[in-house]
C-alpha positions in Angstrom: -0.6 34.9 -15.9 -2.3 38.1 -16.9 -4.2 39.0 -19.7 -2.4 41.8 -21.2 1.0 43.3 -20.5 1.3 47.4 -20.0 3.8 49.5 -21.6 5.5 49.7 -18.4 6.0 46.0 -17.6 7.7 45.7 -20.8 10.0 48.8 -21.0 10.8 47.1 -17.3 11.3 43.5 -17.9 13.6 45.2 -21.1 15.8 46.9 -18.8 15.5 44.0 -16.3 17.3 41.7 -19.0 19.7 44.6 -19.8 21.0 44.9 -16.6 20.9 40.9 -16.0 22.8 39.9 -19.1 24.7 42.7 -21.0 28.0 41.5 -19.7 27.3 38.0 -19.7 25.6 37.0 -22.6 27.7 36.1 -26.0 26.6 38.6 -29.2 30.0 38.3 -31.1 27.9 36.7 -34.0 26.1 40.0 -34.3 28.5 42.5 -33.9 28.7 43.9 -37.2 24.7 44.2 -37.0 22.9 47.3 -36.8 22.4 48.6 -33.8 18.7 47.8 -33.7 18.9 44.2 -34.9 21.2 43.7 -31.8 19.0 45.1 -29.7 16.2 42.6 -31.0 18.5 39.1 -30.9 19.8 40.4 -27.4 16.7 40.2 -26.2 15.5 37.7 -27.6 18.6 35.3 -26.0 18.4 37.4 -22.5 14.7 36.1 -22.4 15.6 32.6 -23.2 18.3 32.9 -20.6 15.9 34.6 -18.1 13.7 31.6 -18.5 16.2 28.8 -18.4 17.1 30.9 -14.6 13.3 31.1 -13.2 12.9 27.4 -13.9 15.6 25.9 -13.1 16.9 28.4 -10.3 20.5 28.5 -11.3 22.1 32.0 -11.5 22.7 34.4 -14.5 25.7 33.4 -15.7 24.8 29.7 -15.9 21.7 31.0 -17.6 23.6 32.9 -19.9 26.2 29.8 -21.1 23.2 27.9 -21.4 21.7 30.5 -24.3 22.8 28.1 -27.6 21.1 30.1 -30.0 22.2 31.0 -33.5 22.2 29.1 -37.2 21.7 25.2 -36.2 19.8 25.6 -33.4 16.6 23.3 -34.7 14.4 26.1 -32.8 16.4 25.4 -29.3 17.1 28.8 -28.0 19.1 27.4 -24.3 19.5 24.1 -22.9 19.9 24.4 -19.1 20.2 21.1 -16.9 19.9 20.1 -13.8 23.3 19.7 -11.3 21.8 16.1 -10.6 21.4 15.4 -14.4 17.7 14.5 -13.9 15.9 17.2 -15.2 17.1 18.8 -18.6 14.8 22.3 -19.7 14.7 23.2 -24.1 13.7 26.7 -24.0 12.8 28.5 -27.5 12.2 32.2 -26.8 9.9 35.2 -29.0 10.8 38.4 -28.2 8.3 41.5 -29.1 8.4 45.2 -28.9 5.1 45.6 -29.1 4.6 42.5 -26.3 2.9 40.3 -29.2 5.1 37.2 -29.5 3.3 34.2 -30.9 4.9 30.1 -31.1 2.8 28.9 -34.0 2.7 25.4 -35.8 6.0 26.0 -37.7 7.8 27.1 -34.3 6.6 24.2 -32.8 7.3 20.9 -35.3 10.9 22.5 -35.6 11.6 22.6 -31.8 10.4 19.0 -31.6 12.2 18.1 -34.9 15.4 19.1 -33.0 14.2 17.3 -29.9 14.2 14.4 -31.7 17.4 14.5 -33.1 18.5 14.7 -30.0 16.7 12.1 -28.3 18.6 9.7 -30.7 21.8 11.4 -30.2 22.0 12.5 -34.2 24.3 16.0 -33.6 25.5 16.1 -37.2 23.4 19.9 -38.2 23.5 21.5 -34.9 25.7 24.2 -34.0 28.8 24.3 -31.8 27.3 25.6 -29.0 24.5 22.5 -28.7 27.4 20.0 -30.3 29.3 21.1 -27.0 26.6 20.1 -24.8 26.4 16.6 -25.9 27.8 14.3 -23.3 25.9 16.1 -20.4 22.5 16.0 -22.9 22.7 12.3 -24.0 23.2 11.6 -19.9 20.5 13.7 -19.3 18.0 12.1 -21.7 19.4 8.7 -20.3 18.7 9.3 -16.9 16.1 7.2 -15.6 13.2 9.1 -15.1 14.3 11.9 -17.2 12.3 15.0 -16.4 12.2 16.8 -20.1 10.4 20.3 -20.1 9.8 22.3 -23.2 9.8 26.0 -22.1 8.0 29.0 -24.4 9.3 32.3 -23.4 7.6 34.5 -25.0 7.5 38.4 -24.9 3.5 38.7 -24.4 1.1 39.6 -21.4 -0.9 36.3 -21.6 2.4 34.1 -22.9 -0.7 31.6 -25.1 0.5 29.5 -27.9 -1.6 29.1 -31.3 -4.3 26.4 -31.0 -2.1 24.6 -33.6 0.6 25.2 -31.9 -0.8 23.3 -28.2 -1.9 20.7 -30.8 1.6 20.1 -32.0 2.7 20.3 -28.2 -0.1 18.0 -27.3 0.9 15.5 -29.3 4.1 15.6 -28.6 3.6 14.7 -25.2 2.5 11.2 -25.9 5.3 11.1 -28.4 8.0 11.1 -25.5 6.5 10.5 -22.6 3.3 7.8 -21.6 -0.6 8.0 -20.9 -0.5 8.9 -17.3 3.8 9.5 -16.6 4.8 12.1 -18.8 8.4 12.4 -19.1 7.8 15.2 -21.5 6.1 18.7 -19.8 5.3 22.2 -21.7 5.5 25.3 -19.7 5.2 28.6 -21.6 5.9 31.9 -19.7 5.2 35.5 -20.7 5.9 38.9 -19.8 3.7 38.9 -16.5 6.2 36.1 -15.3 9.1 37.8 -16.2 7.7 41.3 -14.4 7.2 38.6 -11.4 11.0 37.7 -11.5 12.4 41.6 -11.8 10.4 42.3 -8.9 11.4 39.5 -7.1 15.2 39.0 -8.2 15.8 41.7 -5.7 14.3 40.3 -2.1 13.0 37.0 -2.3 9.8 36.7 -0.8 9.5 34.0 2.4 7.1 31.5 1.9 4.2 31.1 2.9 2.5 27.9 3.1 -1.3 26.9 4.7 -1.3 23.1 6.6 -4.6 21.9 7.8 -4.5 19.6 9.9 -7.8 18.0 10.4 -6.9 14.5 11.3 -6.0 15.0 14.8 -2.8 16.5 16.1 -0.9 17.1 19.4 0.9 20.8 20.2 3.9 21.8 22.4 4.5 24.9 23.9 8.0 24.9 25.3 10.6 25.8 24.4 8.7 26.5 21.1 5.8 26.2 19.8 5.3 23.0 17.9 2.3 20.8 16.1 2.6 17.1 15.0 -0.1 16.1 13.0 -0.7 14.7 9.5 -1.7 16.5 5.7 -3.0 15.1 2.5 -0.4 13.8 -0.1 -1.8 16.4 -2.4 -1.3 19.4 0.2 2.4 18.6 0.3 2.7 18.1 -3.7 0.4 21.4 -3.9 3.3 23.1 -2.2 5.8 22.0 -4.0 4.3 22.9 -7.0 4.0 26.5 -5.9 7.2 26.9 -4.3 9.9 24.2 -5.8 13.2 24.4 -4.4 12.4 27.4 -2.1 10.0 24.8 -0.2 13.6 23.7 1.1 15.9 24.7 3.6 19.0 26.3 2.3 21.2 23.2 3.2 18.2 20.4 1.5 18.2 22.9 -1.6 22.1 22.5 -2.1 21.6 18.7 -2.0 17.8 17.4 -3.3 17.3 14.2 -4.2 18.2 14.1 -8.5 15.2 11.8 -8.2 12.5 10.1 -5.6 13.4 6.6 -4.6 11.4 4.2 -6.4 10.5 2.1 -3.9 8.7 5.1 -2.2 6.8 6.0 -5.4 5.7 2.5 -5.7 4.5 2.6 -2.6 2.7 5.8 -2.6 0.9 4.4 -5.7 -0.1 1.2 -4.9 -0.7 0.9 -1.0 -1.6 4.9 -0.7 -3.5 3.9 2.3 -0.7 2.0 4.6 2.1 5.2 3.8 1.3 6.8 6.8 2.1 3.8 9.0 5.8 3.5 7.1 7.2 6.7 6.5 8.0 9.6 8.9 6.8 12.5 7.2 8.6 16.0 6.7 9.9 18.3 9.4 9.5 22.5 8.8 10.2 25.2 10.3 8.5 28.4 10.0 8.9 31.8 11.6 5.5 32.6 12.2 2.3 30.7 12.9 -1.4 31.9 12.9 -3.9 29.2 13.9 -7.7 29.3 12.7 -9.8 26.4 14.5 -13.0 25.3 12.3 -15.1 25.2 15.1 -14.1 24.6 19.3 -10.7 26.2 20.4 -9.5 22.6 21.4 -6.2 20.7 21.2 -6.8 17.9 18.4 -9.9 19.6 17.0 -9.5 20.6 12.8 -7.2 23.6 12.9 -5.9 26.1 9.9 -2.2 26.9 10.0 -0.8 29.6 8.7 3.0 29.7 8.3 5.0 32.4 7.9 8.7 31.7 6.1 8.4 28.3 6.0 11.1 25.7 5.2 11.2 21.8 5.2 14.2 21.1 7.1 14.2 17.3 6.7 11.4 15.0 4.6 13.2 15.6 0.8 12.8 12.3 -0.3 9.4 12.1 0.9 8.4 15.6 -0.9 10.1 14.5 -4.1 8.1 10.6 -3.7 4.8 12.6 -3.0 4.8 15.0 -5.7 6.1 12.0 -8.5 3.4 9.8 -6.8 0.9 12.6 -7.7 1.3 13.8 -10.9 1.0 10.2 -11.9 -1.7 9.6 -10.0 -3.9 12.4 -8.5 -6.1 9.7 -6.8 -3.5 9.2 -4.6 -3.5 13.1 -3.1 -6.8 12.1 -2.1 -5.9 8.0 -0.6 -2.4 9.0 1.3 -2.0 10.9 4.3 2.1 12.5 5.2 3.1 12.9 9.0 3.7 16.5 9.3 6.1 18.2 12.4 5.9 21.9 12.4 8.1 23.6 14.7 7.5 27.4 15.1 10.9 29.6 15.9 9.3 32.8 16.3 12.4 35.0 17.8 14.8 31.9 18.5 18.1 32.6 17.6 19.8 31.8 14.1 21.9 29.7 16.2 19.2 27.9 17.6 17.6 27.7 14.0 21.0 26.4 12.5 21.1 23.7 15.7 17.8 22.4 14.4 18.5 22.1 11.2 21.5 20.1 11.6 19.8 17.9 13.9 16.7 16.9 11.6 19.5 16.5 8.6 21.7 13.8 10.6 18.4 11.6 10.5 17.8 11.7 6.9 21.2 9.8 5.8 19.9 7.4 2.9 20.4 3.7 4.3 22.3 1.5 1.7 22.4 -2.2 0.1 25.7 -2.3 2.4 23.9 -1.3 5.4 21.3 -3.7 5.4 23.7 -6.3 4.4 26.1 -5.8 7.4 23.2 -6.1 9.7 21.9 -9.1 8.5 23.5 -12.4 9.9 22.2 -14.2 7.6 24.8 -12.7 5.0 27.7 -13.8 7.3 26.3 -17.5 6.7 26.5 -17.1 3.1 30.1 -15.9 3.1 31.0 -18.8 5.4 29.0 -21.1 2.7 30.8 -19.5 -0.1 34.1 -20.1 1.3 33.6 -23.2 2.8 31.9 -25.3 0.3 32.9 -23.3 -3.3 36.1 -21.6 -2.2 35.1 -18.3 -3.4 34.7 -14.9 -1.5 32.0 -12.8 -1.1 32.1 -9.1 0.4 29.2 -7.5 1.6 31.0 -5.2 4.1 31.6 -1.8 3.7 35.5 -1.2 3.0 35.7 -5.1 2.0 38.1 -5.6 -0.9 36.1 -6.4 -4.0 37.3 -10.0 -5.0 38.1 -10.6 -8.7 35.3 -12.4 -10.6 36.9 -15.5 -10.7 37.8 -15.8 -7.3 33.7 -14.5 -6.0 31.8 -11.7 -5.8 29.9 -8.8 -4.1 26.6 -8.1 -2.4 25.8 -5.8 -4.5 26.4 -8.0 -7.9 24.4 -10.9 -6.1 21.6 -8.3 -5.5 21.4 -7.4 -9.1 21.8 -11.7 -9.9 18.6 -12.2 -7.6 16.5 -9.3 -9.1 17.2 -10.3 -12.5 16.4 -14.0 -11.6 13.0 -12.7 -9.7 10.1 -13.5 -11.8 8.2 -9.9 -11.0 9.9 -7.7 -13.8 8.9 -4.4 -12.0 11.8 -5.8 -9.1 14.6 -5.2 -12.5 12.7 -1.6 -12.7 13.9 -1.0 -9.3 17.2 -2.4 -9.6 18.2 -0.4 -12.8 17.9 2.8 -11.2 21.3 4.2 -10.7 22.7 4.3 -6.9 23.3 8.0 -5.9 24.4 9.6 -2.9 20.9 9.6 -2.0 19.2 6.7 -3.7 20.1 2.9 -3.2 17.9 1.4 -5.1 18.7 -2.1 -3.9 18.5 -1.1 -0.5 14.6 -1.0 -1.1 13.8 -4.2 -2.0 16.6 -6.5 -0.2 14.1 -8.2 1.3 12.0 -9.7 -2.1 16.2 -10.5 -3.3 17.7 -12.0 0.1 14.3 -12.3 2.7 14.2 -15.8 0.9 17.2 -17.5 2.6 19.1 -19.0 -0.1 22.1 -20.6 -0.2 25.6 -19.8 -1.4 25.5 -22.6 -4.2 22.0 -20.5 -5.6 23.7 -17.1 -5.6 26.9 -18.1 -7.3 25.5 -20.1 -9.9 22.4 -16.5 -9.9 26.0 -14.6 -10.4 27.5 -16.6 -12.8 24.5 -16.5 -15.4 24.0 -12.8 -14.9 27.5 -12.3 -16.1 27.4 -14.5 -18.9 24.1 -12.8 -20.0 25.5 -9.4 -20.1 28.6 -11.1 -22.3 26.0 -12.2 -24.5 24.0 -9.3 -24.1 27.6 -7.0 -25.2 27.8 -9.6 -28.3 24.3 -8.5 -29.4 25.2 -4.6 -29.5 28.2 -5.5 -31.9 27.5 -3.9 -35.4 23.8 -3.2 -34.0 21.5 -0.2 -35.5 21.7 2.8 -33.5 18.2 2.0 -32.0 19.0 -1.3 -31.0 22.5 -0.3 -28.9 19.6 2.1 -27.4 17.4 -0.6 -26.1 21.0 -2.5 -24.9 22.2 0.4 -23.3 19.9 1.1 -21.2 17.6 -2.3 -20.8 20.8 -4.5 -20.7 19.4 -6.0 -16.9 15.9 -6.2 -18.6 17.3 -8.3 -21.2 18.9 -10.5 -18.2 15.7 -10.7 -16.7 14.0 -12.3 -19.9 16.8 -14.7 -19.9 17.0 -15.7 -16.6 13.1 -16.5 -17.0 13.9 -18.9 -19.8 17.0 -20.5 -17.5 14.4 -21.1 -15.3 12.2 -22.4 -17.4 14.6 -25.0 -18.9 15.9 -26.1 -15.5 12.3 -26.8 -14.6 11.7 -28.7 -17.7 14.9 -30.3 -18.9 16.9 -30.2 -15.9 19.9 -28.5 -17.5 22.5 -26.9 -15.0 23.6 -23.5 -15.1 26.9 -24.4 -16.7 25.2 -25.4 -20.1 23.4 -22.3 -20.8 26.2 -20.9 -23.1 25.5 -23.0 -25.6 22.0 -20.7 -26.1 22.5 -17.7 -24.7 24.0 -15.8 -27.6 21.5 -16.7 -30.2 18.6 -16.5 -27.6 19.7 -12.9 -26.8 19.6 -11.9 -30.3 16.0 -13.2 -30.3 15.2 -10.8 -27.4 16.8 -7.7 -28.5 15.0 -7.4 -31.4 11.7 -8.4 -30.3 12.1 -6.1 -27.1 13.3 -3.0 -29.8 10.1 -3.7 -31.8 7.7 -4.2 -29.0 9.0 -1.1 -27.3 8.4 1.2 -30.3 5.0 -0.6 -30.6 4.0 0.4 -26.8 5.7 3.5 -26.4 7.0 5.1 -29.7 10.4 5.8 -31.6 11.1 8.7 -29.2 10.0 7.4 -25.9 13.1 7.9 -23.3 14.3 4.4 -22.8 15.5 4.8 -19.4 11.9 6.3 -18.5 10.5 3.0 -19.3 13.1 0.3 -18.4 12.6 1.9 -14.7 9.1 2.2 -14.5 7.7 -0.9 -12.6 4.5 -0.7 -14.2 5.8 -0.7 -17.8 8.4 -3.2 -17.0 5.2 -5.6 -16.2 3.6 -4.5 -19.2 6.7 -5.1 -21.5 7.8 -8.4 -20.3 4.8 -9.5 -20.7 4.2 -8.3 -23.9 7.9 -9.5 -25.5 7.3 -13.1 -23.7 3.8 -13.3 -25.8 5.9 -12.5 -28.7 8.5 -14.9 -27.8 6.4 -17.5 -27.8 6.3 -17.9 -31.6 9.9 -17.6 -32.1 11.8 -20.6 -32.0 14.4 -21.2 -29.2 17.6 -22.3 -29.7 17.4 -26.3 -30.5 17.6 -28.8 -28.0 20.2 -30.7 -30.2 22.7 -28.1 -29.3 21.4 -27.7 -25.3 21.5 -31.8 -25.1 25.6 -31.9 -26.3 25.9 -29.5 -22.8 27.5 -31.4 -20.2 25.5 -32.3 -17.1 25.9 -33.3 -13.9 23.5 -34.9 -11.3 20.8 -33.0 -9.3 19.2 -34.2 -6.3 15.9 -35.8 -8.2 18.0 -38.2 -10.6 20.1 -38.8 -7.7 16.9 -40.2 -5.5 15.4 -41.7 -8.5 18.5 -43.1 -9.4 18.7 -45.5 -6.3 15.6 -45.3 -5.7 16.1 -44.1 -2.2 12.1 -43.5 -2.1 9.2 -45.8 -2.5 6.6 -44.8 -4.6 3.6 -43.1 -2.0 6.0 -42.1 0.0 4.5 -39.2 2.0 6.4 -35.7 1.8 5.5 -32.1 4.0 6.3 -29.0 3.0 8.6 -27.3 5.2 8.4 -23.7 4.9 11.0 -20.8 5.3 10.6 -18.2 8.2 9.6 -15.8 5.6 7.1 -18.1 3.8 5.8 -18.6 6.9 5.0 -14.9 7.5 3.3 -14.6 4.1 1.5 -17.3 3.7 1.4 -19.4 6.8 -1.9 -19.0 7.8 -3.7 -19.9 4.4 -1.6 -23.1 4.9 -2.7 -23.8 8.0 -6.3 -23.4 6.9 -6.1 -26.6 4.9 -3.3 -29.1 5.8 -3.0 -30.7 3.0 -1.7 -27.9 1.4 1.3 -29.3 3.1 1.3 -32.4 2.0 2.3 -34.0 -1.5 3.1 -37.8 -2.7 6.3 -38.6 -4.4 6.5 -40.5 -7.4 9.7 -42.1 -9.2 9.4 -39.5 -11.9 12.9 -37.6 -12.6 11.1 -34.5 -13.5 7.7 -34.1 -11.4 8.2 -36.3 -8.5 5.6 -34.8 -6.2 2.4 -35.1 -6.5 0.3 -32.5 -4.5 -2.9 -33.5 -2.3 -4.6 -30.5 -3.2 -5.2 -30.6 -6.6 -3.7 -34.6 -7.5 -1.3 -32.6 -10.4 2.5 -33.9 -10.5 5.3 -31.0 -10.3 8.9 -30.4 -9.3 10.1 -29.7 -6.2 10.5 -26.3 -7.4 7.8 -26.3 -9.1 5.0 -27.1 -6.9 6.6 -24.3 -4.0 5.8 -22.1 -6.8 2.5 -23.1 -7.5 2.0 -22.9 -3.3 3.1 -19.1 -3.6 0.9 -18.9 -6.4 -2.4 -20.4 -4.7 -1.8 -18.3 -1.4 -1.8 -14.8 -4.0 1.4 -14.0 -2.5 2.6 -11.1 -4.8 6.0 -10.5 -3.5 7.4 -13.9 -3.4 11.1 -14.2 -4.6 12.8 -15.1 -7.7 14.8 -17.8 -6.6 13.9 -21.3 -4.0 15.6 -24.4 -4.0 12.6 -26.8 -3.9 14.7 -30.0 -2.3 15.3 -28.4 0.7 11.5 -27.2 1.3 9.9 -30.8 0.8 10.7 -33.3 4.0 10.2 -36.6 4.3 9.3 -36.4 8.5 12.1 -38.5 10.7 14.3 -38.6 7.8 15.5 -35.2 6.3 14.7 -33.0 3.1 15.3 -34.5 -0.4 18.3 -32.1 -0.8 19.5 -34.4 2.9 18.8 -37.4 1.4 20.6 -37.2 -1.9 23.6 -35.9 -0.6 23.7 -38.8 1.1 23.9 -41.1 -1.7 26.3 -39.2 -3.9 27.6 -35.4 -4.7 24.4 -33.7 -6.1 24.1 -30.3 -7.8 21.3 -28.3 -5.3 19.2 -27.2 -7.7 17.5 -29.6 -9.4 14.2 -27.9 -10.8 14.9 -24.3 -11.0 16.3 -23.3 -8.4 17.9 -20.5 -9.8 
């Protein structure tokens, strides 16, 4: 940004705005104004407009509607959002004749006093014009993720702010956003970028991007000239930075991702090393191409490229993931390396160009929870299970009629069952982002939800307590503060997650089915809400964007851990009213019972095909991790011959997992069927035999 802006620049960007806005921008709150005081407040809305356009890269009359400024406006001079609803800019605007515009201290605590009100959705003092953007702000601010940029245009060569001023501004970002994720970004323009746009409006200029590819690299020659090769995360987030949307092809710019999938950030940040190996990179296209070797003229050797009219034709997902990854994160530019194809057109025709284009874009079709599911026979067993042994449907086909609750349910709602019930809170972060037409969210970690093999009777009964959570979760929102409906709003799976922990727990220890939680739900939910609404203002502050946080892996760890620490002094629901529940036998009582098992009898643990892949060969390093001792005990019948300690069934699978560090075990196991007796069957086997047992006798769920 220059220093200082010339005479000219001004009297230009002036008559830039002039011609831009004259027709489109609304001044009938001024018309009986002097001429000269119109004049000032046009430009002064034509440069809040103007900014609201360069950002955002909508057109002038979007720009234009998006001006809200006037009496009310809490120093909010244009909102302008984001066709996705992802990204919302608050633009407050100074306009100067004499190219001196300031924000100071008092500019800046009212634009974040009306950011504020906002935030918590108070639109009682704000004019029409912002009142009339309230549904598309509140889903804005509730997106999850939310990108929130406050925007200074102001009519000056160097566009600074007052030290107090980047104080206020400072502060404020801590205020909204976090440590190292800001939701909350400040970006203040002045007249040299507005003198950039004018000059610009008219021809856009082709961009022009530098790769190096130093990593080794093949070329073709025929029938154009192409490089496949790999850049630094940074490099790629570097040019997106510079360029934003115009990095795109026209058709990816029409349709870019309203946010990164999750799954890729979290990838990016915490395995930067391994994304090479599992994603394939972005595809461009340029028009031009000179090369600059570092030292020998060889194929493969560290090579400069510079591209002429460049355009990523396919890789949107992967630009958005690497550019989230590293603003979070700038270690990771350094850690992750991005497969890069480069195809050079030179004079190919449009047609040719077009043919390309379309050919890169049919690869990049998002896959979904539906896809996965289709493919997976294992899904075909548990609809077979579902009908065969609890009457009840279960779609998980694309165009499947969705059964009504009573009669089954969905892949999708047994996804979001499984997550809730996985003991990793950063698998809820995942699962609360919303599926878009190109983000599943589910899709990405079907494997920690269904890679465990369960059974139909586990997912139903997973189903049946996430629905009665979110009733009791509704209950709590009744007659709630305005902060607390917040929290419910947008951490309502959050809250399941915390619940279906302590379902867990109580199986393990009391062995209560799934049927009796009801009797503790409501009043345990209350607990959790308002712990969770304290804890969360605690952590993050009063005007922290909910949604930011409740899908945010690493602050979903943080939080449940946090509110569970807290939890533990509050006192649950007594076990007078859990005890009047009615129960029914599980396998353990069942075995105990008639004491189908001597005391010493010797069990082996029997390991799913996916346990076997994670930890199989830390088992097989000392074989009496397999083995365990059973004991006439109804709750900790086995008693391991690693460390002599008596658990569950469940219970000691879990401690297994635990023992072999495996990080991304799953949420749900039915313990009976892992432990066998050898010639005879599982304890799940043997039970049945003896009478009709429920599966999942020590928290299976």
């Amino acid at each position: 940004m220059a220093d200082t802006a010339s005479p000219i620049q001004l009297r230009q960007v002036r008559e830039y705005l002039r011609n831009g806005y004259r027709s489109l921008l609304d001044m009938g709150d001024f018309e009986h104004r002097s001429a000269q005081e119109q004049d000032m407040v046009f430009c002064h809305r034509a440069l809040a407009a103007e900014a609201a356009r360069i950002l955002s890269g909508c057109d002038a009359g979007e720009a234009a509607a998006a001006v809200v400024d006037g009496p009310g406006d809490h120093g909010i001079d244009a909102v302008i959002i984001s066709p996705s609803g992802s990204d919302i800019w608050f633009v407050q605007a100074k306009w100067s004749d004499r190219a001196q515009a300031r924000i100071d201290d008092g500019d800046a605590l009212k634009m974040l006093y009306g950011l504020s009100r906002l935030a918590n959705r108070q639109y009682d003092g704000f004019n029409s014009r912002i009142r009339a953007l309230s549904t598309r702000i509140d889903s804005a601010l509730s997106s999850p993720q939310c990108q929130v940029t406050l925007v200074l245009a102001l009519a000056t060569g160097d566009g600074r702010l007052t030290r107090q001023a980047e104080e206020r501004l400072g502060q404020a970002r801590g205020e909204f956003g976090f440590k190292d994720h800001t939701s909350l970004n400040v970006r203040a323009l002045g007249l040299a970028d507005f003198y950039s746009a004018a000059r610009a409006d008219a021809v856009p200029a082709p961009v022009r991007l530098i790769a190096h590819l130093t990593h080794g690299w093949y070329g073709i020659d025929t029938p154009y000239r192409s490089w496949a090769g790999s850049i630094s995360a940074g490099e790629l987030a570097s040019w997106y930075e510079s360029h934003g949307p115009q990095l795109f092809d026209p058709h990816l710019r029409r349709d870019q991702p309203a946010e990164p999938r999750p799954e890729l950030v979290e990838q990016l940040v915490s395995r930067p090393e391994e994304f090479w190996y599992l994603n394939n990179g972005i595809t461009l296209l340029c028009d031009q191409v000179a090369t600059h070797y570092f030292s020998r003229k060889v194929s493969g050797h560290p090579v400069r490229l510079d591209l002429h009219n460049a355009r990523i034709i396919n890789g949107a997902q992967t630009t958005a993931a690497v550019t989230r990854a590293v603003r979070r994160h700038p270690e990771v530019g350094d850690l992750a390396r991005v497969n890069l194809r480069i195809i050079c057109l030179d004079d190919a025709s449009p047609e040719d160009a077009a043919k390309i284009s379309r050919a890169a874009d049919s690869t990049s079709r998002v896959t979904t929870l539906g896809d996965i599911a289709a493919a997976d026979p294992h899904q075909r067993v548990i609809r077979n299970e579902m009908m065969h042994f609890l009457n009840k449907r279960y779609a998980y086909q694309h165009g499947e009629l969705v059964p009504a609750p009573a009669t089954g349910c969905t892949v999708q709602e047994a996804a979001l069952a499984l997550a809730c019930a996985h003991p990793d809170a950063a698998v809820i972060a995942d699962a609360a982002v919303p599926a878009t037409g190109k983000n599943d969210p589910l899709a990405g970690i079907y494997d920690r939800l269904f890679g465990q093999r369960l059974d139909a009777s586990q997912i139903w009964e997973s189903v049946l307590l996430l629905r009665e959570t979110r009733t009791a979760v509704a209950g709590a929102a009744v007659g709630a503060s305005t902060a607390v409906q917040q929290v419910i709003e947008h951490g309502e799976l959050f809250i399941a997650h915390l619940l279906f922990q302590d379902a867990n727990a109580l199986v393990a220890e009391t062995r209560e089915t799934p049927s009796s939680f009801h009797s503790w739900l409501s009043p345990r939910t209350r607990q959790i809400v308002e712990v969770l609404t304290e804890t969360l203002e605690r952590l993050y502050g009063v005007h922290v964007f909910r949604a930011a946080v409740f899908t945010d892996p690493t602050r979903c760890r943080a939080l449940a851990a946090d509110v569970k620490r807290s939890l533990a002094d509050q006192p649950f629901p007594s076990n007078e009213t859990r005890s009047r529940s009615r129960r029914r036998p599980n396998a353990i009582s069942a075995l105990v019972g008639h004491a189908r098992l001597a005391d010493g009898t010797r069990l082996m643990f029997q390991p799913s095909a996916v346990e076997e892949r994670a930890i199989g060969e830390w088992l097989r390093e000392d074989p009496s991790r397999y083995l365990a001792t059973w004991t006439n005990d109804p709750r900790h019948p086995l008693i391991w011959a690693v460390d002599g300690q008596a658990y569950s069934p469940t219970g000691l699978v879990r401690r297994i997992w635990q023992a072999a560090n495996w990080d991304e075990a799953p949420g749900v196991v039915q313990g009976v069927a892992r432990w066998v007796v050898p010639g005879e069957g599982s304890l799940v086997e043997l039970a049945a035999e003896l009478a009709p047992v429920w599966p999942n006798d020590d928290g299976g769920l």
